[in-house]
KOLTOR-878224 format. One line per 8 residues: number of its first residue (from 1); for each residue x negated, y, z of C-alpha. Coordinates in steps of 0.05 Angstrom, whole numbers, plus 5000, padded with zeros to 4 digits. Example, Ala and Ser with C-alpha at 12.3 -4.5 7.8 and 13.67 -1.06 7.14 Angstrom:
# KOLTOR-878224
1 = 4754:4910:5156  4727:4979:5143 $
***
This chain:
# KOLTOR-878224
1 = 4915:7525:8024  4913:7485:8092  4969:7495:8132  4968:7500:8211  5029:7465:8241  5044:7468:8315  5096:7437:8343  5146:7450:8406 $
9 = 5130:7523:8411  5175:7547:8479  5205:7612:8468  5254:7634:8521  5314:7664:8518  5351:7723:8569  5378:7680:8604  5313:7631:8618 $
17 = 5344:7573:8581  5270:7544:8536  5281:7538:8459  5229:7497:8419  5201:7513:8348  5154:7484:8298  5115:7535:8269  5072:7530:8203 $
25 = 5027:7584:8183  4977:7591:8134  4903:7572:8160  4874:7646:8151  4851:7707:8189  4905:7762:8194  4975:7769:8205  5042:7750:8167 $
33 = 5111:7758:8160  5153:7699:8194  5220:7665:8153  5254:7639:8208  5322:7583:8211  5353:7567:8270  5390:7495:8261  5422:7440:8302 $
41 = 5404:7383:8259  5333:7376:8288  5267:7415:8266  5237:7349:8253  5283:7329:8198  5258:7350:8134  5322:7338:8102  5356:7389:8151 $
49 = 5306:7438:8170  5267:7443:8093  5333:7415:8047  5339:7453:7990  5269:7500:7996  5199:7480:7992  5179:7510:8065  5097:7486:8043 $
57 = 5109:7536:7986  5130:7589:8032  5072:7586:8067  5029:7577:8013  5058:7649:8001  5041:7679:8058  5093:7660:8103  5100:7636:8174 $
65 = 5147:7588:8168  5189:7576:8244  5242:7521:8253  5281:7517:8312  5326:7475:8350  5390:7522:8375  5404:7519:8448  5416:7440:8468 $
73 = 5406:7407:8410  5339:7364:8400  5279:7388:8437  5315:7456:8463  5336:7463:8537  5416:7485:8548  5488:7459:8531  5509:7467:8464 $
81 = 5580:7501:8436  5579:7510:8371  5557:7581:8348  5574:7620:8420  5504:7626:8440  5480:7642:8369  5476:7713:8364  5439:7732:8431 $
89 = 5393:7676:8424  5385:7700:8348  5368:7762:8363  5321:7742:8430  5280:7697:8375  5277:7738:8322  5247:7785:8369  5199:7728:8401 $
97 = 5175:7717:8334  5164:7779:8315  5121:7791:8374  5073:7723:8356  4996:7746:8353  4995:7720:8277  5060:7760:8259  5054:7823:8220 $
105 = 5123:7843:8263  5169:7834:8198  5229:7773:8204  5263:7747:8151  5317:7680:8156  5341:7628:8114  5385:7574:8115  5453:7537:8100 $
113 = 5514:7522:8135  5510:7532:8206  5440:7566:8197  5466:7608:8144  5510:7625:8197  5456:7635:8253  5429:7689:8206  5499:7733:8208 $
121 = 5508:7724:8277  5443:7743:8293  5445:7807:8242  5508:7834:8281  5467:7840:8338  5409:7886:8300  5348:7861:8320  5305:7912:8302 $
129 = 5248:7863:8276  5297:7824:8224  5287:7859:8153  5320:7806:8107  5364:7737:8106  5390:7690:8050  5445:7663:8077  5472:7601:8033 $
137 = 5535:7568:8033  5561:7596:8099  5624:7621:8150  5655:7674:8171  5705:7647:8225  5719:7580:8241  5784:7594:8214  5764:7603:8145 $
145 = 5749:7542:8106  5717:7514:8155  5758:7473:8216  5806:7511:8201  5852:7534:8128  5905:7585:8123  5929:7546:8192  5917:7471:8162 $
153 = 5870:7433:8202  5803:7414:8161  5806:7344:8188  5763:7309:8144  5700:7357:8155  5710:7371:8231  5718:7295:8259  5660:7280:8204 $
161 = 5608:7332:8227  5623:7326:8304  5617:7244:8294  5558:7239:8245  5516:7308:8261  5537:7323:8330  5549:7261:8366  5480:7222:8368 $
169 = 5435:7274:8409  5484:7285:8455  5489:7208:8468  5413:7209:8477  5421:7269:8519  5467:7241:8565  5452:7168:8565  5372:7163:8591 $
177 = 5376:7084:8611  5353:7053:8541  5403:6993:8548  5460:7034:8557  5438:7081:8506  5432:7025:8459  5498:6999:8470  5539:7073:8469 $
185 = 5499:7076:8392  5516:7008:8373  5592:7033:8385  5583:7094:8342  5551:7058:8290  5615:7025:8284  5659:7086:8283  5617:7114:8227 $
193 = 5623:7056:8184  5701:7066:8198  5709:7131:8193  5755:7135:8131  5803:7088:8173  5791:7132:8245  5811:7198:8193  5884:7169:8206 $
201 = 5878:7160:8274  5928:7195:8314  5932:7242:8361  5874:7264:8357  5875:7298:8432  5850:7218:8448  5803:7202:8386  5774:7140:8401 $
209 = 5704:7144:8365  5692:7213:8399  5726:7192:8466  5691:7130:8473  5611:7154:8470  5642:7216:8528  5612:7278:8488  5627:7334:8451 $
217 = 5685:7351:8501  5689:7425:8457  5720:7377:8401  5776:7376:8437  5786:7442:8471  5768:7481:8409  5826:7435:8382  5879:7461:8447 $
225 = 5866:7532:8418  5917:7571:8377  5889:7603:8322  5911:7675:8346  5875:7657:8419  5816:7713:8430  5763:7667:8443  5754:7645:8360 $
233 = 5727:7721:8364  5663:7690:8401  5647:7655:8347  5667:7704:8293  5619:7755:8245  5703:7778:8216  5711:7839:8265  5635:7861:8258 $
241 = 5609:7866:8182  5596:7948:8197  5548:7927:8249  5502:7889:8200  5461:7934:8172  5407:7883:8145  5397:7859:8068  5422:7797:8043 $
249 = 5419:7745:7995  5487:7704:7988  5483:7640:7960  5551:7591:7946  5576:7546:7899  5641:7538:7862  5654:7479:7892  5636:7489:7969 $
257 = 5676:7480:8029  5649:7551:8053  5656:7592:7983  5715:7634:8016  5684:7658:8068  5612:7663:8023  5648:7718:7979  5670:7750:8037 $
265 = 5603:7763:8075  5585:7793:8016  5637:7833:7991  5658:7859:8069  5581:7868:8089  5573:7914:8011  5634:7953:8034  5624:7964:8108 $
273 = 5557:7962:8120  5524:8032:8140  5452:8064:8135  5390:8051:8093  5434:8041:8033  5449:7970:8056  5506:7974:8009  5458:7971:7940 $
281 = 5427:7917:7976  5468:7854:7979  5470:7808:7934  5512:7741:7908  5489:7683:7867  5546:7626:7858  5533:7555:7821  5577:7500:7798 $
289 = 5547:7467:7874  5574:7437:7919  5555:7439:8001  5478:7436:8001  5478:7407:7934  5438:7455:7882  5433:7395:7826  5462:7390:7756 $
297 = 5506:7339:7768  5567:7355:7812  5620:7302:7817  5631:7278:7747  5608:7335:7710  5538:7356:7681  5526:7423:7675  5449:7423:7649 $
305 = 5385:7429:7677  5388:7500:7675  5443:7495:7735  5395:7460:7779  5351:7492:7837  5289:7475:7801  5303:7514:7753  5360:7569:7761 $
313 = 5372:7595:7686  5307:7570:7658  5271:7617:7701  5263:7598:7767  5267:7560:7828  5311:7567:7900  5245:7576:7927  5217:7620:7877 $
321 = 5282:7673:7885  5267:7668:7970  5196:7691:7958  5213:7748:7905  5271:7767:7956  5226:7768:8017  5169:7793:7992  5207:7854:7963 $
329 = 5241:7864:8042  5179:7836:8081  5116:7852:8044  5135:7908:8006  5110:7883:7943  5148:7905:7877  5186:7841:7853  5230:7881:7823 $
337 = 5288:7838:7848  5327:7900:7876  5340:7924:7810  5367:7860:7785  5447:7851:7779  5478:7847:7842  5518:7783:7825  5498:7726:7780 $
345 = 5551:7676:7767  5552:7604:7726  5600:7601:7687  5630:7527:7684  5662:7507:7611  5617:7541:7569  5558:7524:7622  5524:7596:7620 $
353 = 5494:7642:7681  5516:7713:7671  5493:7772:7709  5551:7818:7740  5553:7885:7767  5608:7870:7824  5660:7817:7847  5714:7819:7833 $
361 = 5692:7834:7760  5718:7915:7742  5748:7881:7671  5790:7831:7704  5858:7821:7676  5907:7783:7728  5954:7751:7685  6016:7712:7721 $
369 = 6022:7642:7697  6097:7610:7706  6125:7548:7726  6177:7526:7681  6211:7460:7683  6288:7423:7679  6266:7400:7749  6237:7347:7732 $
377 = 6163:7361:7735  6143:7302:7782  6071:7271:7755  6038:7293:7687  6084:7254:7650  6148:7309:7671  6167:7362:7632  6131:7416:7680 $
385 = 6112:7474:7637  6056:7529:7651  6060:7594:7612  6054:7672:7619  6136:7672:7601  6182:7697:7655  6222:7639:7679  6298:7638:7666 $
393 = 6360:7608:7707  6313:7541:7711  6335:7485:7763  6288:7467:7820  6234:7412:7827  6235:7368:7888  6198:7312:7918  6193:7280:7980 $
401 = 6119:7289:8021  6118:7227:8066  6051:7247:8118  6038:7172:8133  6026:7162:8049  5996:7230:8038  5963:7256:7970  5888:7222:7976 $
409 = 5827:7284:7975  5799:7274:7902  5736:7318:7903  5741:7397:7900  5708:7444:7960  5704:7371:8008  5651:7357:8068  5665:7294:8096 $
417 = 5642:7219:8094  5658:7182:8041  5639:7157:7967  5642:7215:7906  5684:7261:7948  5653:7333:7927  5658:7373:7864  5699:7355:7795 $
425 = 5726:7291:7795  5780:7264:7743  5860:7285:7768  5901:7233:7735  5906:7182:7784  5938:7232:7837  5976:7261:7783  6017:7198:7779 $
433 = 6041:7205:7836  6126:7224:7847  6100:7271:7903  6051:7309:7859  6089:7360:7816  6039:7378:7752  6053:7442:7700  6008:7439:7640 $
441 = 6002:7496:7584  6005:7480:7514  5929:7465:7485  5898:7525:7487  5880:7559:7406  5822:7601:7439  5783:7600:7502  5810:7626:7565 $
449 = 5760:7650:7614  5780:7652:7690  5739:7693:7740  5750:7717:7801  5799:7706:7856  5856:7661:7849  5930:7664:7873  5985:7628:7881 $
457 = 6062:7653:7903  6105:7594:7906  6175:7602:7928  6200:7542:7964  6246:7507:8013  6236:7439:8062  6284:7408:8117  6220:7400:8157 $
465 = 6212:7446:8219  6148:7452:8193  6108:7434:8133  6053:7449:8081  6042:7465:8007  5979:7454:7966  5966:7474:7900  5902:7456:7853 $
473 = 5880:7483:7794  5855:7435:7739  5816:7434:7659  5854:7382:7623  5805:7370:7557  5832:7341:7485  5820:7278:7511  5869:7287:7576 $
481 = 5818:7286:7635  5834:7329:7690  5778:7372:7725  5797:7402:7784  5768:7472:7794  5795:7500:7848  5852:7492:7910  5894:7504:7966 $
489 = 5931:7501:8025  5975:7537:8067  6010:7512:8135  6082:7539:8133  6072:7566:8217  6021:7607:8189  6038:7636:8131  6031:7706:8148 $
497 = 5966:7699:8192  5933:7662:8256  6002:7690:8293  6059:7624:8289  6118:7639:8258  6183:7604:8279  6207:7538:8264  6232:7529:8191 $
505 = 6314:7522:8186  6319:7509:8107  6301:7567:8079  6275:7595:8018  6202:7624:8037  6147:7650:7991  6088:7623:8004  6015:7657:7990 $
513 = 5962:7593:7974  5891:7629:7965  5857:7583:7918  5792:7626:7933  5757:7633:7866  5733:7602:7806  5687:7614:7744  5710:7570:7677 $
521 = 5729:7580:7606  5780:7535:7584  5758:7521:7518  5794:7509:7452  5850:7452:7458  5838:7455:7521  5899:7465:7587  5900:7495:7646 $
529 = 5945:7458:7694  5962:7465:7760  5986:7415:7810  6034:7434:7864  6040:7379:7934  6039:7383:8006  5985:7338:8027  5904:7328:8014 $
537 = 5880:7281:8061  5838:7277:8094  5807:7342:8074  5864:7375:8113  5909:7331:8164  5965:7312:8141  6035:7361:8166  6070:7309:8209 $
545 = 6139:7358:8194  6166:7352:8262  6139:7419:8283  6077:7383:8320  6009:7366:8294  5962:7306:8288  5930:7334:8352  5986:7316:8401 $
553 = 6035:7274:8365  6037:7214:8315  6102:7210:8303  6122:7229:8226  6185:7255:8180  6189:7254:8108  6203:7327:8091  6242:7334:8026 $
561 = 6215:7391:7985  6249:7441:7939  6206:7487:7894  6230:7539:7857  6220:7576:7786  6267:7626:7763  6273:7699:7755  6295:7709:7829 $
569 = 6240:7662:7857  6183:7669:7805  6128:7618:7833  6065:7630:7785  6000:7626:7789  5956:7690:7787  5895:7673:7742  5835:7729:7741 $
577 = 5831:7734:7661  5757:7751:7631  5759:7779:7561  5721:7730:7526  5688:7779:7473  5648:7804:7522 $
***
């Protein structure tokens, strides 16, 4: 099929600021349904605006195919903040494009990250023209997993995305003279070949890479904000899942930066959404992938062919599932992909897609998994214990979290520059460490599997006014590597929510750490371990426990910490337990 491609298509918004789109359409007489993405990476990147679908295919289906630049990014007109204009302008160009001459009048979106995002912001506004999205690997709130973690600072993706993604167009934008555009570049060049060494730069509030090219000013007054201030609501789909009443596909990956707030679009938009059975008509799809990477091979593991996007369970491609989804919502045609499971999950250990009929699964057994130790569970070579016994009259473990030698990032959920930092990467190293406390079960005489949502409660003290706690979950196999599956963080200020809580004086404090979710069977002589620390840098910033941040202060404390595990102060972990004979 030849395909028609025109390029720089205005469409303009309420308030007359001029967006531009590609457009590619089939060359044939009558009218189609348009897939749309909205993105600020630039339309005419095809590793951006196509990534992980084969947009000729689309077409080739009968699609019209649009790609737009969001308000002032690339080759659109207007100042860009991330995600406040989204949703009008989402909704104003999902109507444009319905209206096209060669548009049957039916819109469907796609897209990941931020323009997985652009789709939810713009189905809160109901645009009556929008039928369908797949939104992959997505937000909620910026304050989910994404700058933002249970009150920890996402350092590492933040100063990476608004230096490597962000930065450049707005140089061009604001630097016309082609000498003194040159020269700004030549400057961030630098900074992004340095950007593991500018991660430690503090306070941020002055940031030289970001400071020095004079952009992205929003970098730093998103950064003023507290996390209970009203504006994040701007920028938030949170408050607003009964007003999106449109079908979805949600796409995520065990080991995504954005898999928290992935299972909640879907899980909030099946509960709360309202009319035209919207309820029967979400569904969720995660993989062992990490952000915008659909292979096989994830960190250092392999999980077959079958785990790829080529070909999802030896039956089809990414692609291949957009098209049967939008030609179910957008053509009508019976794909028959409505009656499929609403979930379909990959299950890592044993390496197998299964379908499921909710999330969390109905046959989920939590199970409480101890810490147990004589307080002396510093690195895997302490006697930390894991186990489903009660703990006793057991004596604390301690170690001292020093924020200018913090606990190094070692794969997991990451997004930020650097070499192998994403997925399931061997533990050991950090598990060395004196400041990395490590509780190991006994080798395991039949697979566990562990599904669902993970927990931890972990009672513990610091002298710090304030301070953080991390924990991981981690596959040790026979031969003692450690795969990390799953982690988290929580900042002590807000332990209970975006509202601060008061300075820290010493005491004992349970602490919630939502370790999201996870999908492994721990097979025979097999353990499950977890790690307990207070640092994971430079995926979060590192506490400075003095009661200020990395933001406004540089100046660091060693906070001495105390965790506990006894019957008064129980700190387990609370694993989602799959019978395995089903």
């Amino acid at each position: 099929m030849e395909i028609l491609v025109e390029k720089n298509v205005p469409c303009t918004m309420r308030d007359g600021t001029v967006l531009y789109s590609d457009i590619y359409r089939p060359h044939l007489e009558g009218k189609f349904p348009i897939l749309l993405t909205r993105l600020p990476y630039s339309k005419d990147l095809p590793f951006y605006s196509h990534r992980y679908l084969d947009t000729n295919r689309l077409v080739e289906n009968g699609y019209i195919v649009i790609v737009q630049d969001v308000r002032g990014r690339f080759q659109s007109e207007g100042e860009f903040e991330p995600f406040i204009y989204e949703a009008e302008d989402g909704y104003d160009t999902v109507e444009w494009a319905a209206s096209l001459p060669y548009s049957s009048g039916k819109v469907g979106m796609f897209g990941l990250s931020y323009y997985g995002f652009t789709q939810l912001l713009a189905a809160a506004e109901r645009p009556p023209s929008l039928r369908a999205i797949f939104p992959a690997q997505t937000l909620s709130d910026q304050r989910k997993g994404n700058f933002y973690y249970d009150g920890a600072y996402g350092l590492g993706l933040s100063e990476t995305w608004v230096l490597e993604s962000i930065a450049p167009d707005l140089v061009k934008r604001k630097y016309t003279d082609s000498e003194t555009y040159n020269s700004v570049m030549g400057k961030w060049a630098k900074s992004v070949d340095r950007i593991e060494e500018w991660y430690r730069h503090a306070p941020i509030k002055c940031w030289p890479p970001l400071k020095e090219l004079g952009v992205a000013e929003y970098f730093f007054e998103q950064m003023e904000r507290e996390l209970n201030d009203e504006s994040w609501d701007k920028s938030s789909i949170a408050n607003q899942y009964d007003q999106m009443n449109v079908p979805a596909y949600h796409l995520g990956g065990w080991y995504d930066s954005l898999l928290g707030s992935t299972i909640d679009n879907y899980t909030e938009m099946k509960a709360k959404a309202d009319g035209r059975n919207v309820r029967e008509q979400q569904k969720l799809m995660i993989g062992p992938w990490a952000h915008g990477d659909f292979g096989s091979l994830i960190g250092d593991r392999k999980f077959g062919l079958h785990a790829s996007e080529d070909w999802i369970d030896f039956k089809e491609s990414l692609t291949d599932l957009h098209v049967r989804w939008f030609d179910y919502w957008l053509k009508g045609e019976n794909t028959h992909i409505r009656e499929e499971s609403p979930v379909k999950l990959f299950v890592m250990g044993i390496n197998q897609w299964r379908d499921e009929q909710e999330w969390p699964l109905a046959r989920t057994n939590y199970t409480r998994y101890y810490l147990h130790s004589q307080g002396q569970a510093n690195s895997r070579s302490g006697d930390g214990k894991l186990s489903e016994m009660t703990p006793g009259q057991e004596p604390a473990d301690q170690f001292a979290y020093n924020p200018e030698e913090p606990v190094p990032s070692n794969g997991g959920g990451t997004l930020y520059d650097g070499v192998n930092t994403t997925g399931p990467r061997d533990q050991r190293t950090i598990e060395d460490r004196d400041d990395m406390l490590v509780y190991t079960t006994a080798p395991l005489k039949e697979p566990v599997e562990v599904t669902g949502p993970i927990k931890f409660h972990l009672w513990a003290s610091t002298d710090a006014k304030d301070t953080d706690f991390t924990a991981k979950l981690v596959d040790v196999t026979p031969d003692g590597t450690a795969y990390n599956l799953t982690d988290g963080i929580v900042r002590a200020r807000y332990r209970n929510g975006y509202e601060p809580e008061p300075e820290l004086k010493g005491e004992i404090v349970e602490y919630e750490i939502d370790l999201w979710a996870t999908s492994n069977v721990f097979l025979t002589d097999h353990q499950i371990r977890v790690e307990i620390s207070s640092s994971n840098f430079p995926r979060f910033a590192a506490n400075l426990n003095t009661g200020e941040t990395m933001f406004d202060s540089s100046e660091s404390k060693i906070a001495h910490q105390t965790i506990y595990h006894s019957e008064k102060y129980p700190s387990h972990i609370l694993l989602p337990l799959i019978p395995t004979d089903q």
